[in-house]
VOMAR-315934 format. One record per residue (C-alpha): x, y, z; residue in one letter. Coordinates in steps of 0.2 Angstrom, whole numbers, padded with zeros to 4 digits, always signed. Layout:
% VOMAR-315934
XYZA...
//
This chain:
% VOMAR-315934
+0169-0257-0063X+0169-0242-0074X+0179-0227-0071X+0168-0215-0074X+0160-0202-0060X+0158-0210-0045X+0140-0203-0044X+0126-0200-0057X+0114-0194-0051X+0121-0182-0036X+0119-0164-0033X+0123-0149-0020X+0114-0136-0017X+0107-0127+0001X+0111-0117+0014X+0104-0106+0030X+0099-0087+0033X+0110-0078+0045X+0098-0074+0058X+0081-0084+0062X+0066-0076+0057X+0045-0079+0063X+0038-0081+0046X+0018-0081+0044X+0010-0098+0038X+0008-0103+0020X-0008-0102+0020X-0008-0084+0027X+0007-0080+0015X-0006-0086-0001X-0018-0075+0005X-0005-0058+0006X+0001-0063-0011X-0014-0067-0019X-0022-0051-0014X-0003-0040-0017X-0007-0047-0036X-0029-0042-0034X-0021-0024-0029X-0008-0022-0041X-0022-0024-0054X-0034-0015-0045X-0021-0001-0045X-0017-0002-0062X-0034+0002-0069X-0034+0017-0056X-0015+0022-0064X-0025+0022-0079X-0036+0035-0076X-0025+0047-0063X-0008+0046-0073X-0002+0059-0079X+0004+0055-0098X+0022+0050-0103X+0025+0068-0111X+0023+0078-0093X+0030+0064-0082X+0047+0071-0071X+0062+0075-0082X+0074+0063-0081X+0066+0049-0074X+0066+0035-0082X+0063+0016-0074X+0072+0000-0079X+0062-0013-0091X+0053-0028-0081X+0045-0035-0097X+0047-0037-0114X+0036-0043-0125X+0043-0061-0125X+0053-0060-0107X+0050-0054-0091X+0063-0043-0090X+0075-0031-0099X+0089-0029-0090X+0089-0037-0075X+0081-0035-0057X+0083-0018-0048X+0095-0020-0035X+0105-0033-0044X+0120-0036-0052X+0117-0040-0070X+0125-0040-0088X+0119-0041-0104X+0124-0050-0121X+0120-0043-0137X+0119-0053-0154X+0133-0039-0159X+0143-0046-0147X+0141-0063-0150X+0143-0062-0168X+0161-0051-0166X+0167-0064-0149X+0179-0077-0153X+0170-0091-0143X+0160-0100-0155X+0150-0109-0143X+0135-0100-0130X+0144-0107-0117X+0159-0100-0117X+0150-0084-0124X+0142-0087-0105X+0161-0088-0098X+0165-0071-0105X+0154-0065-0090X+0160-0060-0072X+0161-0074-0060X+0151-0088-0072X+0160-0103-0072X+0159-0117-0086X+0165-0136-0084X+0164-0151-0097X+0162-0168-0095X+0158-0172-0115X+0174-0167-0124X+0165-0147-0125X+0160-0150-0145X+0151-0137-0148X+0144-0134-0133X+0135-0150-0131X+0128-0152-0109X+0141-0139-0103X+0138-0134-0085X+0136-0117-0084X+0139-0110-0064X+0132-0095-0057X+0140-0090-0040X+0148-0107-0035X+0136-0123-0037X+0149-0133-0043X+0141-0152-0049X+0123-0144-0047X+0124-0128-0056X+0114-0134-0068X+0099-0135-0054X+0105-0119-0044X+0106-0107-0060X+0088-0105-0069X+0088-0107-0090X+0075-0098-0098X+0072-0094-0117X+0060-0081-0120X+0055-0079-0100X+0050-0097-0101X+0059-0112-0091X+0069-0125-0100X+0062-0138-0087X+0077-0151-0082X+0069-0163-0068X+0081-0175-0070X+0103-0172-0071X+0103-0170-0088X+0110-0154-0093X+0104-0140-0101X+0107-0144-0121X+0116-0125-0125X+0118-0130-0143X+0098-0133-0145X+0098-0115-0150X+0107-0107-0165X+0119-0093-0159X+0113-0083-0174X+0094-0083-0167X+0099-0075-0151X+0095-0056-0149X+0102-0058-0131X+0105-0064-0118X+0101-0058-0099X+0110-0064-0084X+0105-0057-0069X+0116-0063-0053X+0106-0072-0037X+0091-0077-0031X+0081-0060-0035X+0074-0070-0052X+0064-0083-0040X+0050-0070-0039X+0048-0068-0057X+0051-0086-0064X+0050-0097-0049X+0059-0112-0039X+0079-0114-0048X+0084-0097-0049X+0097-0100-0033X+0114-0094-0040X+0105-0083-0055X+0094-0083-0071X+0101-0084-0088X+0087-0078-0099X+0090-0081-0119X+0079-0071-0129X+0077-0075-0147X+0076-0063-0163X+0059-0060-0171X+0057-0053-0186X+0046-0034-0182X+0053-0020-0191X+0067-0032-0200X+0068-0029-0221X+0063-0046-0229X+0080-0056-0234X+0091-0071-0232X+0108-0074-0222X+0117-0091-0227X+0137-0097-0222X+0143-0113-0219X+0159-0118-0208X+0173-0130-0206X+0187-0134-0194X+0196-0145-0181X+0191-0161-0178X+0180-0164-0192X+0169-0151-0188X+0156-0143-0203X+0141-0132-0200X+0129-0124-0209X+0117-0110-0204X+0102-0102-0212X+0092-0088-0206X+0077-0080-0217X+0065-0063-0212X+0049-0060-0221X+0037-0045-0216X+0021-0039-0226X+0012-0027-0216X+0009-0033-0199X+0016-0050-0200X+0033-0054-0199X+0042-0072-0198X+0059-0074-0194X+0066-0093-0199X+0083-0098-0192X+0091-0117-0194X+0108-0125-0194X+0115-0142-0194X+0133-0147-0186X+0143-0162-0188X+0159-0165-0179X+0172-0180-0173X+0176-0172-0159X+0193-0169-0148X+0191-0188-0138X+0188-0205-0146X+0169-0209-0143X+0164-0190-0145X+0158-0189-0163X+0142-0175-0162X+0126-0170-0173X+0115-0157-0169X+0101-0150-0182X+0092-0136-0175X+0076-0125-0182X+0066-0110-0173X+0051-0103-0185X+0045-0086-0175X+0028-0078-0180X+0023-0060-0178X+0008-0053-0180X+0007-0032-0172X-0006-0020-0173X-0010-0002-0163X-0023-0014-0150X-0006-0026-0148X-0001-0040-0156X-0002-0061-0157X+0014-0072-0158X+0019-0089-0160X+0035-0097-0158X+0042-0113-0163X+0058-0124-0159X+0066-0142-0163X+0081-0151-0162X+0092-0168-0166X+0108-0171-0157X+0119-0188-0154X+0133-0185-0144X+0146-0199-0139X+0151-0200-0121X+0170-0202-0121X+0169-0204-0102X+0186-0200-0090X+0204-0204-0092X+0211-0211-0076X+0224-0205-0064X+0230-0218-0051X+0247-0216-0047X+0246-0232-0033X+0245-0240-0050X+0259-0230-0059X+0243-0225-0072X+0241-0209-0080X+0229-0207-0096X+0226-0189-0094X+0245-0188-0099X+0249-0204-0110X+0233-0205-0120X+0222-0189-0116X+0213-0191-0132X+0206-0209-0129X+0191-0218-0121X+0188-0234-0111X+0170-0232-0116X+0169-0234-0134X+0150-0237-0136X+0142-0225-0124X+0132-0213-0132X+0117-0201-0129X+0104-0195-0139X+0093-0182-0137X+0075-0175-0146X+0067-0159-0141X+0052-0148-0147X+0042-0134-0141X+0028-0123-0146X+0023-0106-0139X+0008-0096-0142X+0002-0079-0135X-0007-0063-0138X-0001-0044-0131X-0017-0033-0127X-0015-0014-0123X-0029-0012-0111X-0027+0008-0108X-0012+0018-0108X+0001+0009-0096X-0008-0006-0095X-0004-0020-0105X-0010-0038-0104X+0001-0054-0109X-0008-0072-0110X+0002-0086-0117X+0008-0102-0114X+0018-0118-0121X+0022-0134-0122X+0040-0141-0121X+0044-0161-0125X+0061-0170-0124X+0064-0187-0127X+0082-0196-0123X+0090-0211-0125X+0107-0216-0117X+0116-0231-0120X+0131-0234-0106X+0142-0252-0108X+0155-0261-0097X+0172-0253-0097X+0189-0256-0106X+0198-0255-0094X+0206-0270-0087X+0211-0267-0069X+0218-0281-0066X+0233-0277-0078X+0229-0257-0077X+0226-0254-0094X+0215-0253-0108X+0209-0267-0117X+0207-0266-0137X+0192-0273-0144X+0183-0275-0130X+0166-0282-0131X+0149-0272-0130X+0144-0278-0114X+0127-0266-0109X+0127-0260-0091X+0110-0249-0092X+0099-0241-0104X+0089-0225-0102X+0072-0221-0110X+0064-0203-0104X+0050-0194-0110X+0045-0178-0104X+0032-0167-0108X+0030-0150-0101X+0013-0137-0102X+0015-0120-0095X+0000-0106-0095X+0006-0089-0089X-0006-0074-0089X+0002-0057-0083X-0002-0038-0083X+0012-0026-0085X+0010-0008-0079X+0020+0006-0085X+0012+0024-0078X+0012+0036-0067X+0003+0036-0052X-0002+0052-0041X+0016+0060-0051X+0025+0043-0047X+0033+0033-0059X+0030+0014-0056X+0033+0000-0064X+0026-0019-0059X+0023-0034-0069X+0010-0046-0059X+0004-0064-0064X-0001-0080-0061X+0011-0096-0068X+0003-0113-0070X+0019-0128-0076X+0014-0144-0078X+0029-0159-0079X+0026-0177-0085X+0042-0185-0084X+0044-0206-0087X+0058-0213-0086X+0061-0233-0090X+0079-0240-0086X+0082-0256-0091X+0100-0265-0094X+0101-0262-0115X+0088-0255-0129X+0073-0267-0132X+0074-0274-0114X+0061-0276-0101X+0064-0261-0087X+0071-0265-0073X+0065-0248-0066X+0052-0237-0073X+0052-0221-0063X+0036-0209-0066X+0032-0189-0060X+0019-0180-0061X+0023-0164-0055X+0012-0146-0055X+0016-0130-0048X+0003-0115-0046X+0011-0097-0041X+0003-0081-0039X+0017-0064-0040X+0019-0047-0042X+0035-0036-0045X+0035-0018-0041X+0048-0003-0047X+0045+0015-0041X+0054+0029-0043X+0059+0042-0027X+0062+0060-0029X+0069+0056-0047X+0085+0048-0041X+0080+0031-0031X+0071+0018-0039X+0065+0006-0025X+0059-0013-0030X+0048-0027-0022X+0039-0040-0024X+0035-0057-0019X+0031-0074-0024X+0020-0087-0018X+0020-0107-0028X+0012-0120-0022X+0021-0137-0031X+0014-0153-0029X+0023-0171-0035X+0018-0187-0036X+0032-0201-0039X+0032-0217-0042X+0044-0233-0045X+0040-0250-0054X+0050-0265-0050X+0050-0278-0062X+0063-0293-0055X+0061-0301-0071X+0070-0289-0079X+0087-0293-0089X+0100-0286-0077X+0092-0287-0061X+0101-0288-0044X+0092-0296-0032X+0098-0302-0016X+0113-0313-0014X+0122-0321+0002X+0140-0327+0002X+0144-0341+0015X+0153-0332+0030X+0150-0315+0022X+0133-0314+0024X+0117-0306+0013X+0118-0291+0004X+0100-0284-0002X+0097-0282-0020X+0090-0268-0028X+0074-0263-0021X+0058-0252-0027X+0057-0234-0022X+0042-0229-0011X+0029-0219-0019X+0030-0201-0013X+0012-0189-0016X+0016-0174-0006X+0011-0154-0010X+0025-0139-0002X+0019-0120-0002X+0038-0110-0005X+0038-0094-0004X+0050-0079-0014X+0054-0063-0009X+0065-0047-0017X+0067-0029-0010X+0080-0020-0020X+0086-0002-0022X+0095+0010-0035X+0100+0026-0030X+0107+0039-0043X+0122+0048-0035X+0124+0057-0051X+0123+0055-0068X+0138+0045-0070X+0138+0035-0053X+0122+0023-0048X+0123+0013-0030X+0113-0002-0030X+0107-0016-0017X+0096-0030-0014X+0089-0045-0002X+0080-0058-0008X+0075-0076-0001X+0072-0091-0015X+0069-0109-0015X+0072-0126-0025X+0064-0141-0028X+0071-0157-0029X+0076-0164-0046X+0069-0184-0048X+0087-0191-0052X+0090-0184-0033X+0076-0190-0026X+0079-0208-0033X+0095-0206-0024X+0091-0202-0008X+0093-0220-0001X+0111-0232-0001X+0108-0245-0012X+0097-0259-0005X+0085-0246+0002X+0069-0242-0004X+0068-0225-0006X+0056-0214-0003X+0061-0199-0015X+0060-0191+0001X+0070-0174+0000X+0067-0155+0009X+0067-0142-0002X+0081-0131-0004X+0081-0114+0002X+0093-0099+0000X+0095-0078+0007X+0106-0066+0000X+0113-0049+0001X+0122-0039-0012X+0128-0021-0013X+0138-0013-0027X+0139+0003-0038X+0140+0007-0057X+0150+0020-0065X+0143+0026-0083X+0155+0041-0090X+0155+0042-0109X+0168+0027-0117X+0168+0021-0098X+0156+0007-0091X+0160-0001-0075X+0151-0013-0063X+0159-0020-0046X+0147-0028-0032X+0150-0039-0016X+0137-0055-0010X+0135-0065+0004X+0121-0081+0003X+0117-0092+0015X+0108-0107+0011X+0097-0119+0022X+0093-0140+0017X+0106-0138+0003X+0104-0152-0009X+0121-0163-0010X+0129-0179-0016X+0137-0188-0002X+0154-0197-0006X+0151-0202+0011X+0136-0213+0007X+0134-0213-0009X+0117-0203-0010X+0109-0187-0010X+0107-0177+0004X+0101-0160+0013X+0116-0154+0018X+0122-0145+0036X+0120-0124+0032X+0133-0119+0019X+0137-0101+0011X+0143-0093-0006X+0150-0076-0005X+0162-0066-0015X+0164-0049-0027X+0163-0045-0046X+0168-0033-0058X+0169-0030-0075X+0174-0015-0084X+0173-0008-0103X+0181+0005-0111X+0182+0011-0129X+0199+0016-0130X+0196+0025-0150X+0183+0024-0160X+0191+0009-0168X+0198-0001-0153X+0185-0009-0137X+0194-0016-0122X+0184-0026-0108X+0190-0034-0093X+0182-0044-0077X+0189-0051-0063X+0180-0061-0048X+0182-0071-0032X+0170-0083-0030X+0169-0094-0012X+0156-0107-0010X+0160-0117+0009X+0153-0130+0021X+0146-0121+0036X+0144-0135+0048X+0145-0153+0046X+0158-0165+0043X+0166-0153+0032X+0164-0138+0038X+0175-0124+0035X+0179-0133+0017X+0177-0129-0002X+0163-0135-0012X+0168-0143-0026X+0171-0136-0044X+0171-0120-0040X+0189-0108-0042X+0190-0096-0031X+0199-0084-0044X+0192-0081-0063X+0198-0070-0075X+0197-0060-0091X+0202-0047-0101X+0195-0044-0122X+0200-0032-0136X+0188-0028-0151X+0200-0018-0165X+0192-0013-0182X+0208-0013-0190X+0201-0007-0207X+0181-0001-0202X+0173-0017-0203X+0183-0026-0218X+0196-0033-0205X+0191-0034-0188X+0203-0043-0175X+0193-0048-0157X+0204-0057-0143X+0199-0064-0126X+0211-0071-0111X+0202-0082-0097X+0209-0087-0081X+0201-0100-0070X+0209-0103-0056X+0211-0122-0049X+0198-0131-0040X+0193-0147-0030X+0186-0161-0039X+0171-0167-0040X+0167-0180-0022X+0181-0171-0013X+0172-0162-0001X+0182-0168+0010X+0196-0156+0000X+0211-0171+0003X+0213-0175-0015X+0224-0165-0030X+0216-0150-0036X+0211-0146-0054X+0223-0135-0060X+0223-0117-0065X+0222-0114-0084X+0224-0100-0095X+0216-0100-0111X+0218-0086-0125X+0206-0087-0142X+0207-0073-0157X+0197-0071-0172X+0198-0061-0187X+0184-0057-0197X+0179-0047-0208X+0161-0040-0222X+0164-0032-0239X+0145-0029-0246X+0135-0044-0244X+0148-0055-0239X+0157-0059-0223X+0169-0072-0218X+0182-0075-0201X+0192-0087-0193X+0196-0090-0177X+0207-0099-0166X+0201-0107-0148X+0215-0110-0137X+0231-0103-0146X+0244-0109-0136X+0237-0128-0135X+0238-0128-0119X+0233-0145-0110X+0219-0146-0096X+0204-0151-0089X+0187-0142-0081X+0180-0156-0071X+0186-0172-0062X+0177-0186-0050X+0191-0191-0037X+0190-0208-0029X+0183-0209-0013X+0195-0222-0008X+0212-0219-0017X+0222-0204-0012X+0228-0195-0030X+0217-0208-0040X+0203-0198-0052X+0194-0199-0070X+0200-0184-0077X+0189-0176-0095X+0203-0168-0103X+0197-0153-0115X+0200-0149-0133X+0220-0139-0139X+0222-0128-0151X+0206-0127-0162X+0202-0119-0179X+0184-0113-0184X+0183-0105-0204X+0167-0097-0208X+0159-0088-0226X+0142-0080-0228X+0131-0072-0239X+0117-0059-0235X+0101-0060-0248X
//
């Protein structure tokens, strides 16, 4: 027995709409879509010829972005509450990591399970997903997805912090109609630099600090005319906070520009190394009088657990300005990861309740996953006036194509005991629409119509090394063995929907609200856990679906910025792990709901401060728990930061204090086990640039405070859990050069 979570491959996730609603039938709903997508081109090459140019369009109108050359969208989804991320910012923040950049925001929520070096499979939560964030909160780079049809989490540090232009987050589930099935709690949209009307040069620094980290990071622009390539690379090394946890990552991203007056052709490149070892939980059983997360936070009872992990991706496209206000985007990519993970039999005697030195490398299982991911995704962006109107849309058609095998055998160089296979393809027509009403109301819509189809399969090989088959014990009885999955070939039609709406009160404040209905698929490692053990399974899961509401306002009055807004969501088929049985499930209705508000102010010209605070409730509606928390979400986040060039930008000190508020743990959903407790966290920085040179260090956690951002309780034991206690106090030195 290894005391590790007490599920793999779980997940949560669903919810109902508050009222019930006749809606048409897919079919019919194809056909509106397809043909809402015919008209918006259609009415694009009529804007074309009855606009009325940019220079005699209404004073003072003026629309938010929905496309960028690379992404869909600027700044978010009319209607919706969102913030954005500069690379200023994240040069001048003393987080070092894009996670915790991420926790900065209102109401995001981060958790660990991997010792949190550098970043490596955070969990980053939008709205309260708690161990399935990472399925409920959509990842994009560059308007594409980051497909993750297994549990493995999104790898953050895959993408150098210093190739980042920014980063877009836009709350809820308005982002379904733009990007698709995922976007539950949100989209996080990471757009990378390029290098179009950069000055050729060179930036070079290196870093070390706690831990045994040491980095180095390159970036290089080069521009002749129209061509412009940007080049960005680093490489980290670190021992990590826990035993077990030593981490590599090598990372490189090679972006091509070629622009002209007709538009412009791009290519984007992206690879990555990383070997992280997997420290696993430190155990909490007071029955046993045990208590590692106090007596030996730092150790593992899984020395030789490790996970490794290769990605590469390619992106190719072409910009093409049809007529005035009419611009035509076709690109597409493909995205391959492979990983390996190696998992071993605990040292954990239980027996004697303690750890046993020099245990032997006894293998448990062995992953093997390939996957391979193709994406076309042609669009027309529109930008005109019609009949005196300003209007906006962006329309398209998105074709993804996932191959993902996975064999599972009992150590490297085995026979599979398992090898899992999906094919999985989704087609989706869309369209989103921003016009502007009597100059002070921008109304949006738009829809989304994907048709996804899977085909899953499971090959049993009872030859295998490790296989379970059935066993029978006099007077006990038999127990099945491990069985083969059932194959599953089945097609779904989901639909998307947003109607949002900003009305300027004045020219400081702006009200704003939205609906929107989105949906999610589910993941393989939930569908190969939809069955107790001894069960064949069929991969059989519904798909998820989710309605929300949000209202807010802003407020925009010279050195003030100010954003507050309120949601409700109400999710239907949820998709859960039960600690109850030990699988995944669709869950009885359950809801999130809560407020957020953040706040900037430049106090002098020399001195920033920015605040947030949230409240974030995510509960069982009906069901055997209803009325309870979900797990691994806090109710109450946190934080308030200072920027203060204290001599211009020589010396220039930057501060951030975080409160997360406790928490259940993870399989608690019965809420009967200790909470995780409240932390407050406080990291500084002082850096500072003198001609071509920079340098800063910064300190994460100053007051070394002990804690942990994620726990699996027993199901069993009252008080017993695997705790992942996180990194103290933590120095990070950096030095550069510009060229």
């Amino acid at each position: 027995m290894t005391p590790a979570p007490i599920h793999t491959d779980g997940a949560p996730s669903g919810s109902a709409p508050c009222f019930a609603r006749a809606r048409p039938s897919s079919a019919a709903l194809l056909r509106t879509t397809t043909a809402l997508v015919t008209t918006a081109l259609a009415t694009a090459v009529l804007a074309g010829l009855v606009s009325v140019p940019q220079a005699h369009a209404q004073d003072g109108v003026t629309l938010p972005e929905l496309l960028v050359t690379a992404s869909r969208t600027d700044a978010g989804v009319t209607g919706a509450s969102t913030t954005v991320i500069t690379s200023e910012e994240i040069a001048r923040a003393p987080a070092q990591t894009l996670p915790d950049i991420l926790a900065r925001a209102p109401g995001v929520q981060v958790s660990n399970m991997y010792g949190g070096v550098n970043g490596a499979r955070a969990t980053v939560d939008l709205r309260g997903f708690g161990a399935t964030a990472m399925s409920n909160t959509l990842v994009l780079v560059n308007g594409r997805r980051i497909d993750v049809p297994d549990q493995q989490n999104i790898d953050w540090a895959a993408i150098p912090l210093e190739s980042i232009e920014r980063v877009e987050i836009t709350r809820g589930n308005s982002g379904a109609v733009l990007y698709g099935d995922g976007a539950v709690g949100g989209v996080i949209n990471i757009v990378t630099k390029n290098a179009v009307n950069a000055p050729t040069g060179a930036k070079a620094e290196i870093a070390a600090g706690s831990y045994g980290q040491v980095e180095g990071r390159g970036s290089a622009t080069v521009t002749s005319g129209p061509h412009a390539l940007a080049l960005f690379a680093n490489a980290v090394r670190a021992d990590g906070y826990r035993d077990n946890n030593e981490y590599h990552q090598t990372n490189a991203v090679a972006d091509y520009r070629y622009t002209q007056e007709w538009g412009s052709v791009y290519l984007n490149a992206t690879a990555s190394d990383q070997h992280l070892g997997y420290p696993a939980g430190r155990r909490v059983d007071p029955w046993n009088r045990v208590n590692q997360v106090a007596t030996d936070p730092r150790g593992t009872d899984t020395p030789y657990d490790y996970g490794n992990q290769q990605q590469a991706s390619g992106t190719g496209g072409v910009t093409v300005d049809l007529m005035p206000g009419l611009e035509l985007i076709v690109d597409g990519g493909v995205r391959a990861r492979t990983q390996q993970a190696g998992f071993f039999q605990s040292c954990f005697d239980f027996a004697t309740n303690t750890s046993v030195g020099g245990c032997a490398q006894s293998p448990l299982s062995y992953f093997d996953s390939t996957l391979v991911t193709s994406s076309v995704t042609p669009r027309v962006r529109v930008d005109t006036n019609v009949f005196g109107v300003p209007w906006k849309a962006t329309a398209g058609v998105d074709l993804y194509h996932t191959d993902y095998d996975s064999p599972r055998s009992l150590f490297d160089g085995a026979t599979a005991i398992h090898s899992y296979d999906l094919d999985q393809t989704s087609l989706a027509a869309y369209a989103m629409n921003t016009v502007t009403l009597f100059s002070t109301t921008d109304l949006s819509f738009g829809g989304r119509v994907q048709r996804t189809d899977i085909t899953a399969t499971d090959s049993l090989d009872p030859n295998a090394p490790g296989y379970s088959g059935p066993t029978c014990y006099p007077g006990y009885g038999c127990f099945p063995g491990d069985t083969q999955a059932n194959p599953l070939d089945e097609g779904k039609t989901n639909t998307a929907y947003h109607l949002g709406l900003e009305h300027r009160l004045n020219s400081v404040v702006t009200l704003f609200g939205r609906t929107a209905q989105s949906f999610r698929v589910p993941n393989l490692d939930e569908r190969v856990g939809s069955s107790p053990y001894g069960t064949p399974s069929n991969f059989s899961l519904k798909t998820q679906t989710s309605h929300d509401y949000e209202g807010g306002f802003r407020v925009v009055s010279g050195p003030l910025w100010l954003q507050w807004s309120i949601y409700d969501m109400y999710l239907d088929d949820e998709i859960f792990y039960s600690p109850a049985t030990f699988t995944n499930v669709n869950l009885d209705p359950t809801r999130r709901y809560g407020t957020e508000a953040s706040a900037s102010f430049r106090l002098t010209d020399d001195v920033e401060l920015e605040g947030s605070v949230a409240y974030t409730r995510a509960v069982f509606r009906e069901g055997d728990f209803a009325g309870n928390d979900v797990p691994l979400v806090a109710r109450n986040t946190a934080r308030v930061g200072v920027v203060w060039n204290v001599i211009d930008t020589r010396l220039v000190f930057s501060g951030d204090v975080r409160y997360v508020g406790s928490r259940r743990m993870d399989n608690d959903s019965a809420n009967q086990q200790p909470l995780i407790p409240a932390v407050g966290l406080v990291d500084v920085k002082l850096a500072g640039k003198l001609d071509r040179y920079f340098w800063s260090v910064s300190v994460q956690n100053l007051f070394d405070e002990d804690y942990f951002d994620y726990a699996v309780a027993s199901t069993s034991s009252l008080g017993t859990y695997n705790a992942y206690p996180q990194a103290g106090r933590t120095f990070l030195v950096r030095a550069g050069a510009t060229f």
